[in-house]
VOBALUM-233278 format. One record per residue (C-alpha): residue number from 1; x, y, z. Coordinates in Angstrom, 3 decimals, always signed. Layout:
<setors>
   i        u        v        w
 NUM        X        Y        Z
...
</setors>
This chain:
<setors>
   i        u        v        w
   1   -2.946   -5.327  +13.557
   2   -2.119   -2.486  +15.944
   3   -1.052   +0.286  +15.086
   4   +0.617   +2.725  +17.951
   5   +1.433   +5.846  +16.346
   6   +3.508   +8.558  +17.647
   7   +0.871  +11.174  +18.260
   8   -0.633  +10.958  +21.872
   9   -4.304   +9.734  +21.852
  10   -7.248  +11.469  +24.015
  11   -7.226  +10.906  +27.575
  12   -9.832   +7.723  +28.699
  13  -10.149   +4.904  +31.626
  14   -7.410   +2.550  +31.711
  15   -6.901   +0.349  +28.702
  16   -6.672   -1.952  +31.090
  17   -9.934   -1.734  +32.174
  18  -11.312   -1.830  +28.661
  19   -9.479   -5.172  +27.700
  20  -11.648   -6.480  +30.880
  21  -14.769   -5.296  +29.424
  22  -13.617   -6.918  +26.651
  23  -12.767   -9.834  +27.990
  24  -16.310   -9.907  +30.120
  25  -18.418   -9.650  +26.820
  26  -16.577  -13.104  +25.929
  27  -17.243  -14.246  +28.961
  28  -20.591  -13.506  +28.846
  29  -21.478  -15.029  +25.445
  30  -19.361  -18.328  +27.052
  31  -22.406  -18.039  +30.275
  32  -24.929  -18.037  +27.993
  33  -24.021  -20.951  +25.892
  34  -23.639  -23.368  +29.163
  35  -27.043  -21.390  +30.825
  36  -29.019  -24.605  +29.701
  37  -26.420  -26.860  +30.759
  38  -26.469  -24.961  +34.238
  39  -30.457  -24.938  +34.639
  40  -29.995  -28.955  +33.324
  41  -28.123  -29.647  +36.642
  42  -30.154  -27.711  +39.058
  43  -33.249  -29.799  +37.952
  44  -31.699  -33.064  +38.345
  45  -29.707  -31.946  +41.253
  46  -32.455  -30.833  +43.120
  47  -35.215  -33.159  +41.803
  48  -37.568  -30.528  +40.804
  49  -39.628  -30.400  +37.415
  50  -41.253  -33.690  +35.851
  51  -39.228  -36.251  +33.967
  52  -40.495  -34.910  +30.633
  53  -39.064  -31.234  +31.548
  54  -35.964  -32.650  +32.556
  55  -35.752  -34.132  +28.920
  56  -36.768  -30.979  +27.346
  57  -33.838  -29.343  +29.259
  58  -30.956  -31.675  +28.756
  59  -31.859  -31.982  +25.179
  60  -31.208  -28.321  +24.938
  61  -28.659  -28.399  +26.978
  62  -26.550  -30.521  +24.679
  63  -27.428  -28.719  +21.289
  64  -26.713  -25.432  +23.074
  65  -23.040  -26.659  +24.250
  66  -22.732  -28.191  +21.403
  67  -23.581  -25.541  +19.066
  68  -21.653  -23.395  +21.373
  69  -18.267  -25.933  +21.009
  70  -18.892  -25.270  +17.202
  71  -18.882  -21.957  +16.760
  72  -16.186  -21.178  +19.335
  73  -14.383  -23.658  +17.678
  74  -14.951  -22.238  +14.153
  75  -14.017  -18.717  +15.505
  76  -10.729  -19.879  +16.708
  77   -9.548  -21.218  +13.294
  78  -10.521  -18.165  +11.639
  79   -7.588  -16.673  +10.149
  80   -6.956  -13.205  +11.083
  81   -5.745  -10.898   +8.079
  82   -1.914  -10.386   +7.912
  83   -0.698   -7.520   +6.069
  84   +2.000   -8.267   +3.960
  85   +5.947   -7.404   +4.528
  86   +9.084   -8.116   +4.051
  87  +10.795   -9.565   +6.732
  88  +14.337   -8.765   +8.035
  89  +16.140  -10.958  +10.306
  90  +18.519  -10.479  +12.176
  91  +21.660  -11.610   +9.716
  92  +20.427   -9.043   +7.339
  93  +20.531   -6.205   +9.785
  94  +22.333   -6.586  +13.016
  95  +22.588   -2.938  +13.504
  96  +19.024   -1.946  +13.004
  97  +18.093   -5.336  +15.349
  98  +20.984   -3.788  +17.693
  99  +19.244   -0.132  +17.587
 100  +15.829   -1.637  +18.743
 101  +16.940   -3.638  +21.209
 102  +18.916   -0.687  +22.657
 103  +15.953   +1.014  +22.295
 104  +13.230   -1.219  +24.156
 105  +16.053   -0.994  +27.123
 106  +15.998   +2.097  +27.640
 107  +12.417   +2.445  +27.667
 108  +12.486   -0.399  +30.035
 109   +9.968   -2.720  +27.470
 110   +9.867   -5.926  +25.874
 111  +12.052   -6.461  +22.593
 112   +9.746   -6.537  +19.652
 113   +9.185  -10.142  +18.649
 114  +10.666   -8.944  +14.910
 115  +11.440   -6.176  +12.340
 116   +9.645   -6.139   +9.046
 117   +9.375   -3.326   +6.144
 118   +6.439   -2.198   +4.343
 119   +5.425   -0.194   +1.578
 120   +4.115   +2.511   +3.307
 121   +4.547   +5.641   +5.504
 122   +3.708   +4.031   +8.390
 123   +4.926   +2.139  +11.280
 124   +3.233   -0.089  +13.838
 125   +2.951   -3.145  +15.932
 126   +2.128   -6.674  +14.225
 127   +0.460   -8.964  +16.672
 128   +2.098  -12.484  +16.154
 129   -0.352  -14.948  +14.487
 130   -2.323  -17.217  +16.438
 131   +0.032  -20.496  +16.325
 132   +2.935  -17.756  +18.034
 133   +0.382  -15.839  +20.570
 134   +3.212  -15.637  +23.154
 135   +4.949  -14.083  +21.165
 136   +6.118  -10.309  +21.228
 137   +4.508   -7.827  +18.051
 138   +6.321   -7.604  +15.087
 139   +7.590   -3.925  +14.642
 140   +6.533   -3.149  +10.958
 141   +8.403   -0.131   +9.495
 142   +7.725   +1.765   +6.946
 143  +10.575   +2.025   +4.471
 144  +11.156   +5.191   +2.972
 145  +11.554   +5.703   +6.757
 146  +15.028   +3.471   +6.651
 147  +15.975   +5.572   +3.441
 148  +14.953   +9.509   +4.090
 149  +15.806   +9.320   +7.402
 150  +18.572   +9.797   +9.243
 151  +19.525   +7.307  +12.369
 152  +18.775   +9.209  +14.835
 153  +15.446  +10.892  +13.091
 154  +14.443   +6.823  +13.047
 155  +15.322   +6.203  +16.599
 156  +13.365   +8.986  +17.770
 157  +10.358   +8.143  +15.629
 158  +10.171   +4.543  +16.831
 159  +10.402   +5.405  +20.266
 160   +6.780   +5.863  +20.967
 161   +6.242   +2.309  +18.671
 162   +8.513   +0.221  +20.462
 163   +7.236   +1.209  +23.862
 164   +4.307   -0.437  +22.971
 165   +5.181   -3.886  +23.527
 166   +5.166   -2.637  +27.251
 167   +1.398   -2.905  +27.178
 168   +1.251   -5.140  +24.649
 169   +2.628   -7.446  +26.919
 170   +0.224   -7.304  +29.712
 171   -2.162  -10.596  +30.036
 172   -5.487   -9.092  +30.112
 173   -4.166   -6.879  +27.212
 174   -2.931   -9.506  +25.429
 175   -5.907  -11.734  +25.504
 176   -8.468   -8.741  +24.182
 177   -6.571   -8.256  +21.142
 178   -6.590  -12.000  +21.034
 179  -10.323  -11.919  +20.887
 180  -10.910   -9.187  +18.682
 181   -8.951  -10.233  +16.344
 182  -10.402  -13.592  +16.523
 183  -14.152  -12.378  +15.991
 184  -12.662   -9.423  +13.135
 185  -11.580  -12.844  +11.316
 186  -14.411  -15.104  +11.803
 187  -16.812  -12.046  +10.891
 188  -16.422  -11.377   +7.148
 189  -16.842  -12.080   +4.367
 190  -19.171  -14.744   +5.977
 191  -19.972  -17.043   +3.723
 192  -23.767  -18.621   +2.453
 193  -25.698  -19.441   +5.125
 194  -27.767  -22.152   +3.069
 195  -24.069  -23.804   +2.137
 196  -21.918  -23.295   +5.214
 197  -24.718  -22.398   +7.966
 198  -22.523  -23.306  +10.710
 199  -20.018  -20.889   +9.448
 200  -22.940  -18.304   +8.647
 201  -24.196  -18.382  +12.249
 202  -20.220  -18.312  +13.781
 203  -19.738  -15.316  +11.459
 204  -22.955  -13.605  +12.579
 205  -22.057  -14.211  +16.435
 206  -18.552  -12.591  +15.943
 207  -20.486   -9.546  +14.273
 208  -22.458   -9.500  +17.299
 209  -19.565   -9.611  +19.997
 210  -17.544   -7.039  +17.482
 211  -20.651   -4.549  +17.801
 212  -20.544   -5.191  +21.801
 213  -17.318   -4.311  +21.711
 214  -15.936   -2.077  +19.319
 215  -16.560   +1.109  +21.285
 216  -13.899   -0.921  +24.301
 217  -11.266   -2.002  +21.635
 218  -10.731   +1.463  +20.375
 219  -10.641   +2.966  +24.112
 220   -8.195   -0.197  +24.990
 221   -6.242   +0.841  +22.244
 222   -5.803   +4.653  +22.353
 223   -4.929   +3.567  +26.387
 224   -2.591   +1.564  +24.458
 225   -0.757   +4.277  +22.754
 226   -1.352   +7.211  +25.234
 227   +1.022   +5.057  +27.723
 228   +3.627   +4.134  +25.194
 229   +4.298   +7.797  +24.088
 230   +4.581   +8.444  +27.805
 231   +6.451   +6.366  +28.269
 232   +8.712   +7.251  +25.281
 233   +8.072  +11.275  +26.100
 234  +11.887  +11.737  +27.240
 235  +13.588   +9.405  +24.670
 236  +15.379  +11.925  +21.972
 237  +12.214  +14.529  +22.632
 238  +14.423  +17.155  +20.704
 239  +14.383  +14.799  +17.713
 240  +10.898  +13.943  +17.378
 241   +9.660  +17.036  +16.101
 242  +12.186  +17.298  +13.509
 243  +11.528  +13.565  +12.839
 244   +7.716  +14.032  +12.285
 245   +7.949  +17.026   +9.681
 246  +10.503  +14.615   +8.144
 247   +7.669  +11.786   +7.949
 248   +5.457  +13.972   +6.345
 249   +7.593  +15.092   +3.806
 250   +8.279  +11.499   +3.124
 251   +4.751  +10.534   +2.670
 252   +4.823  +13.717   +0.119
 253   +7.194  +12.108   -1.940
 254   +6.548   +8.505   -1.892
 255   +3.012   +8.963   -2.693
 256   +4.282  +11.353   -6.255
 257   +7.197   +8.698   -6.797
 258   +4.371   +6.089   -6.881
 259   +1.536   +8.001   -8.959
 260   +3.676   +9.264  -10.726
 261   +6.759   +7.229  -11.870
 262   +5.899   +3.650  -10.605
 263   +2.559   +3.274  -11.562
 264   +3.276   +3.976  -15.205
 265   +5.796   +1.057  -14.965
 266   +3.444   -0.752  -13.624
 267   +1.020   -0.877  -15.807
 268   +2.959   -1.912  -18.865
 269   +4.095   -4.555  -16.567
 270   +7.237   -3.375  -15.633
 271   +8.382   -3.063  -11.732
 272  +10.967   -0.497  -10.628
 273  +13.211   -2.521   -8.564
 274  +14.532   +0.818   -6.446
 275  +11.632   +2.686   -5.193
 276  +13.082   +3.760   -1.618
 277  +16.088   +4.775   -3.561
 278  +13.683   +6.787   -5.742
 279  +11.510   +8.451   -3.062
 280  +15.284   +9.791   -1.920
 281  +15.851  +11.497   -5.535
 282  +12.395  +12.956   -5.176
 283  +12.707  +14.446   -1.941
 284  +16.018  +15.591   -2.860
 285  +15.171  +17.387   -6.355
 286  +11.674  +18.534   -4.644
 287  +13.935  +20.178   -1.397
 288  +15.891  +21.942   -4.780
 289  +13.077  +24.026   -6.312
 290  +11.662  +24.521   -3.119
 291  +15.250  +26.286   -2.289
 292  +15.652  +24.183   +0.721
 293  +18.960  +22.985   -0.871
 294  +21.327  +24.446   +1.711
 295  +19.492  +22.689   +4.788
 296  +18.909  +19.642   +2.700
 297  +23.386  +19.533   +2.255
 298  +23.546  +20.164   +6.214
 299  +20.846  +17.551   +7.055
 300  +21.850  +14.868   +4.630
 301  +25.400  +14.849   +5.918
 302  +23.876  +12.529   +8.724
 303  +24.019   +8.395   +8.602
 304  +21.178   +7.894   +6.681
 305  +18.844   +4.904   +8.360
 306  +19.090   +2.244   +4.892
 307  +22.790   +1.885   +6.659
 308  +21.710   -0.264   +9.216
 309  +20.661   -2.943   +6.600
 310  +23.842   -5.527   +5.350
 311  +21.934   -5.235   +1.857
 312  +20.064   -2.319   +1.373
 313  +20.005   -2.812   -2.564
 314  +18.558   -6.329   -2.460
 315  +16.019   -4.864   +0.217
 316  +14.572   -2.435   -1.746
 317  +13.813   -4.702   -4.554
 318  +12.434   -6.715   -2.330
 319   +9.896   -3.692   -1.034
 320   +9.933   -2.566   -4.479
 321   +8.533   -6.002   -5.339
 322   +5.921   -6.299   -2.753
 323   +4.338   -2.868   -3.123
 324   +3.756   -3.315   -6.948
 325   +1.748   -6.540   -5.823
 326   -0.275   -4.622   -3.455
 327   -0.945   -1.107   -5.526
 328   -1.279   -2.995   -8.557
 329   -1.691   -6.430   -8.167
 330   +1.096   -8.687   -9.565
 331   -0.169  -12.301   -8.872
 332   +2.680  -14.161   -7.555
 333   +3.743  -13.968   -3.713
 334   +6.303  -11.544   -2.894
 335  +10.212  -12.733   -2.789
 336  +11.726  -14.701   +0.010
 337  +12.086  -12.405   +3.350
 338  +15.472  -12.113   +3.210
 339  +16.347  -12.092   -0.370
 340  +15.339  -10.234   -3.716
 341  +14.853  -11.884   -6.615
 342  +17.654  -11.666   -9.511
 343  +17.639   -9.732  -12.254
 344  +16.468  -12.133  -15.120
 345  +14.147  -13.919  -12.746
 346  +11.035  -12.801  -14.015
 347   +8.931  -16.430  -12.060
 348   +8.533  -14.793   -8.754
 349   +6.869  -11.317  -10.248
 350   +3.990  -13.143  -12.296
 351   +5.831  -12.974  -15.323
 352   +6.472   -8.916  -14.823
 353  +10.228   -7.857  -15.055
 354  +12.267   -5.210  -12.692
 355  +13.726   -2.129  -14.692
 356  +16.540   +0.180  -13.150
 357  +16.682   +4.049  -12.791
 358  +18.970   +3.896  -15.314
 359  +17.106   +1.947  -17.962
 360  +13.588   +3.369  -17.302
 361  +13.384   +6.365  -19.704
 362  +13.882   +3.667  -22.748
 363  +12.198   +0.708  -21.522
 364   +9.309   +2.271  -20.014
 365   +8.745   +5.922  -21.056
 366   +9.811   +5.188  -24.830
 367   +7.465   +1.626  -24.406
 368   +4.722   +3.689  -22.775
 369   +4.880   +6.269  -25.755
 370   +5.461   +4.007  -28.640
 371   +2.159   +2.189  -27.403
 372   -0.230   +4.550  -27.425
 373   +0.934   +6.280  -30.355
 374   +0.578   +3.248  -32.337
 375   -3.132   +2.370  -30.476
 376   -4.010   +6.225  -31.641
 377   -2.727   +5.821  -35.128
 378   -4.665   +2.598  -34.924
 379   -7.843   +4.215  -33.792
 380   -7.746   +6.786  -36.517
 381   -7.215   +4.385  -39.383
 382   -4.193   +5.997  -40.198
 383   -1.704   +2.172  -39.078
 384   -0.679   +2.237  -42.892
 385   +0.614   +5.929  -42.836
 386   +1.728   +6.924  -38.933
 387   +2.652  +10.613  -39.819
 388   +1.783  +13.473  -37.353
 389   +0.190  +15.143  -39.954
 390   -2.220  +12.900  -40.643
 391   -3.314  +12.569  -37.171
 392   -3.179  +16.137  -37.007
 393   -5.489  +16.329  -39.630
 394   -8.044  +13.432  -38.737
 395   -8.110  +14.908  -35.135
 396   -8.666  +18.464  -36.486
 397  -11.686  +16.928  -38.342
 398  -13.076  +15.159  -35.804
 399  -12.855  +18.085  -33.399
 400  -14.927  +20.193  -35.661
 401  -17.706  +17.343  -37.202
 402  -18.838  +15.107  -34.348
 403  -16.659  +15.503  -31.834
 404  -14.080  +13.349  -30.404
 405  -16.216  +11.390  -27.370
 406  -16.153   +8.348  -29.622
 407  -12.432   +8.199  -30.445
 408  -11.793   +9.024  -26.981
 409  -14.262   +6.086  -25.793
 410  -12.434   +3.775  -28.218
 411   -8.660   +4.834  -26.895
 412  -10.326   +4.048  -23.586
 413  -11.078   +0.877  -24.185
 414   -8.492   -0.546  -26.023
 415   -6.158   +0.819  -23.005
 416   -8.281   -0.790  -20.028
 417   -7.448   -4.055  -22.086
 418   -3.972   -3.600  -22.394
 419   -3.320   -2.828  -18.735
 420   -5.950   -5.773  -18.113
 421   -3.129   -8.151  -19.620
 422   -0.405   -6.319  -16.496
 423   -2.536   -6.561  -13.585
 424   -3.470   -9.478  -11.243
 425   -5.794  -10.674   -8.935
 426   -4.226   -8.706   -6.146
 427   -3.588  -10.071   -2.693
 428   -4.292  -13.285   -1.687
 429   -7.490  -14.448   +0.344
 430   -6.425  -13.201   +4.422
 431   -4.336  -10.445   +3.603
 432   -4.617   -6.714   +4.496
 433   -4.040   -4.416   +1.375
 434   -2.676   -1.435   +2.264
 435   -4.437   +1.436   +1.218
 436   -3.076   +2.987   -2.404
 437   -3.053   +6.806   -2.204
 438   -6.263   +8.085   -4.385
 439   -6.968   +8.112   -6.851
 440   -4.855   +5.080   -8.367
 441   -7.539   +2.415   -9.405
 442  -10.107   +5.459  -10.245
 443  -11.040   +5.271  -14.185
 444   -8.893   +8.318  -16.050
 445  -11.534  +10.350  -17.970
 446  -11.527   +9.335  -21.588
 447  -10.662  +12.970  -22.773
 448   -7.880  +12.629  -20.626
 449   -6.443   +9.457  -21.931
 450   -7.166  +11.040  -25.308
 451   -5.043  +13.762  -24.244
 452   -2.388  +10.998  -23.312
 453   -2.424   +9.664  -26.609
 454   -1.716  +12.888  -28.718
 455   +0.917  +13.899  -26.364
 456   +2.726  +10.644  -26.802
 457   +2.421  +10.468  -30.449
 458   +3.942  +14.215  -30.640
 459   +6.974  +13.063  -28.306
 460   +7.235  +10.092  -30.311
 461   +7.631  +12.126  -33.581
 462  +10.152  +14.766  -31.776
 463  +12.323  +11.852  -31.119
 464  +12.235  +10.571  -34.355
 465  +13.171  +13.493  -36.370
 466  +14.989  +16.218  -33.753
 467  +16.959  +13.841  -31.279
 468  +14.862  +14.491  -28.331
 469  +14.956  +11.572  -26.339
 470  +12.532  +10.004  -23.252
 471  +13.317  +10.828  -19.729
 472  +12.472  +10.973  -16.200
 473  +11.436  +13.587  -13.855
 474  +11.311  +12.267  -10.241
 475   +8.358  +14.006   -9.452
 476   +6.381  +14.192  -12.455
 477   +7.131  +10.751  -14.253
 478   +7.930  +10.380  -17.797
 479   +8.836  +13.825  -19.305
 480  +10.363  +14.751  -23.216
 481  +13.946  +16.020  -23.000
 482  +13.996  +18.494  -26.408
 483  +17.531  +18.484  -28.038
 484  +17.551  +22.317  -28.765
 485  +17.794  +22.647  -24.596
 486  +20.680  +20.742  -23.706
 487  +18.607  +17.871  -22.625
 488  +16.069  +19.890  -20.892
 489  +12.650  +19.350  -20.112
 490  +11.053  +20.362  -23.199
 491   +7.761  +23.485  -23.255
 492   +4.539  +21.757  -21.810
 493   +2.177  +20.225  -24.614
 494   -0.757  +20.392  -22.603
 495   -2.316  +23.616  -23.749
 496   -2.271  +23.350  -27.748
 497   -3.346  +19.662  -27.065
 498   -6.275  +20.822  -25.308
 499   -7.340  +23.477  -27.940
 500   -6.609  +20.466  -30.483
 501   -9.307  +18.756  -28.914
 502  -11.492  +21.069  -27.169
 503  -11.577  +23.295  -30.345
 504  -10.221  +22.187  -33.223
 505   -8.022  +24.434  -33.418
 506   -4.248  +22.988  -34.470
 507   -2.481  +26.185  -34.634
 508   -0.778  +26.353  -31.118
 509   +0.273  +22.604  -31.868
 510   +1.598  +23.326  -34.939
 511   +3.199  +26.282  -33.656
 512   +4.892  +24.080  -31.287
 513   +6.023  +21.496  -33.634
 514   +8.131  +24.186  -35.755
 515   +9.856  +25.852  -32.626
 516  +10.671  +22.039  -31.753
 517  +11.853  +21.375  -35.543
 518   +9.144  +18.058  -35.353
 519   +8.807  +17.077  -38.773
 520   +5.256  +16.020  -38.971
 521   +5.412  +14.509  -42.472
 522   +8.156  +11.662  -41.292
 523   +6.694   +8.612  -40.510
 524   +6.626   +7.822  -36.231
 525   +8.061   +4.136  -35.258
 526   +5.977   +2.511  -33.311
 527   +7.804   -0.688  -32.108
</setors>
């Protein structure tokens, strides 16, 4: 994988000259598999050394080549890891396939071999797989790219991408990255060496020639980049900048859309099926309390980017799809490149199903309360009579005897199996998982989850008895809309929960529940 970012790299030798050095540690280890072949020949060219020597030397000779045919061979059917994306051909975006090939003319560059869409805030250069090695790269871009930005914000930001396949193109270029990513492959894992000790020793000898050559890849690759953002220095320069602080602004609000609204979803097994649509409603309402509302209007009157695709709904799920499997790990492959799965299709997602915008405040906030209200009541031996009060009370009684570590331990528990029956196995076997922002798969403290619990049951109860109802904040995730507001966020429950459980003190709590008008005595559904 390559990745040629838009910011210039440090100044170095050529990268051609790097892929050479690369190319003459290959050669090198190539020399010194045929050396005992070579000193074989010279002894019975030249007659020299006793028949017994000559033995010696041919016998080595042969188990050197051929232990040398081996592991080449062994390294060369190593599969290099792909990262997974969605692919978009041509028929399903003729305009975006029309804007890159415009593109790579002007910079004067090969076409990219292909367009693809990933889950991230990133863009970059696939190299083709081995059985397509004359092949151009892939471009790979990232898609809330195609939906926050604007056309010409995208054009500008691939610019220094696509001019990569200028050097990508280059033989002695080519053929490095050919290598590396040939030994990166056959490296690790490695597997036993008393089981597979051929593939142990082919393993260690890519290690080897990786070490030897690491410190040339990188310099062949910044070499890489520093020439294609020269080259792309005078291609809509004006745009960049406004392009980059766009990117980054992006990244802010896919990575809250994800921790905070998808990943919820997620782990009652649920997939939102429009998350580039979402990361644009988060970066919209975010740009409106950060009173950049007025700029927002001026800049949004622009084309956005998710134009250029025929489909744009049916390649979101698609994305939507694929990044739940890599952040989360649904087991089944992603959908077909050029299609999304339908709506009652739940056999391609592992037995997860998609949920809209509109339906996720009832089928996954309301879900996502109801269960851990009932898995508190459950905890607290209070199944038989789910009233507030009573938890109040057991909770208040815990706080102030022996703590509440152990029903917080318990509630901990009992969730990591429940969202052990939503996740699976992750990617497949020679796949690159792209990196989840932090701290996703990090255990929540059990106070925390604790915390979680109370809160729900609370919101649970305030819907029950006062017609507040589940909703969804784009940037903070599942949120209580209170009745007496007008459908308003409702005050934030985090400080009298705390003093519930830190002290034992139920006052501010109850204090809240009577400003609400939360009857605590009513019992909560849970189902």
């Amino acid at each position: 994988m390559v990745r040629c970012r838009t910011r210039t790299p440090r100044a170095g030798r050529s990268a051609r000259e790097h892929a050479l050095a690369v190319l003459r540690v290959r050669n090198g280890a190539l020399a010194l598999a045929l050396l005992p072949a070579a000193v074989a020949v010279v002894l019975f060219a030249t007659g020299t050394g006793a028949p017994a020597v000559r033995a010696v030397v041919t016998a080595l000779a042969a188990a050197s080549a051929a232990l040398g045919a081996l592991t080449g061979a062994l390294i060369a059917r190593a599969r290099p890891a792909v990262t997974p994306t969605v692919a978009v051909p041509e028929r399903a975006a003729p305009a975006l396939h029309r804007l890159i090939r415009e593109l790579a003319a002007r910079l004067d560059v090969p076409v990219p071999g292909g367009i693809a869409l990933t889950p991230d805030c990133d863009s970059w250069l696939e190299e083709p797989t081995r059985g397509a090695a004359p092949s151009a790269p892939v471009l790979v871009i990232g898609s809330p790219f195609l939906w926050w930005l604007r056309v010409a914000e995208l054009r500008a930001l691939l610019a220094p991408v696509v001019a990569g396949t200028g050097p990508a193109a280059h033989p002695d270029i080519a053929a490095a990255r050919r290598c590396v990513r040939a030994w990166d492959a056959a490296a690790g894992p490695a597997p036993g060496a008393v089981r597979h000790p051929a593939r142990a020793y082919a393993a260690t000898v890519a290690r080897v020639l990786l070490r030897l050559t690491g410190a040339h890849a990188a310099e062949m690759e910044r070499g890489v980049a520093q020439a294609a953002a020269a080259r792309a220095r005078d291609v809509d320069q004006a745009l960049r900048q406004a392009a980059q602080e766009q990117v980054g602004l992006a990244y802010a609000g896919w990575d809250r859309l994800l921790t905070r609204v998808a990943l919820p979803a997620w782990r009652i097994g649920r997939w939102p099926r429009g998350l580039d649509a979402g990361v644009v409603a988060a970066l919209t309402e975010l740009s409106r309390r950060d009173r950049l509302a007025d700029s927002l209007a001026t800049r949004l009157d622009g084309r956005p980017a998710c134009d250029l695709l025929e489909e744009p709904g049916a390649m979101d799920e698609a994305v939507s799809l694929l990044a739940a499997r890599l952040f989360h790990g649904i087991p089944a492959p992603a959908p077909p490149a050029d299609t999304a799965p339908p709506a009652d299709d739940q056999g391609s997602s592992g037995g997860w199903t998609p949920v809209d915008w509109s339906g996720y405040a009832d089928e996954v906030v309301d879900r996502i309360w109801r269960d851990r209200a009932a898995r508190l009541f459950l905890a607290l031996d209070a199944i038989e009579t789910p009233t507030l009060a009573c938890a109040l009370q057991r909770l208040t009684e815990a706080a102030t005897l022996d703590g509440t570590d152990a029903l917080a331990a318990r509630l901990s528990a009992d969730t990591a199996r429940a969202e052990a029956a939503h996740t699976g196995g992750g990617s497949p076997p020679g796949t690159a998982v792209l990196p989840a922002p932090p701290p996703w798969h990090l255990p929540r403290a059990d106070r925390e989850l604790l915390a979680e619990h109370v809160t729900a049951a609370v919101c649970c109860a305030a819907a029950d008895t006062t017609g507040a109802a589940p909703g969804l904040d784009w940037l903070d995730g599942p949120v209580l809309l209170t009745a007496g507001q007008g459908g308003r966020r409702g005050p934030d429950l985090a400080t009298p929960v705390q003093r519930l459980l830190d002290d034992g003190d139920p006052g501010p709590l109850r204090d809240w529940l009577a400003r609400a008008g939360v009857r605590s005595d009513k019992p909560v559904r849970l189902v």
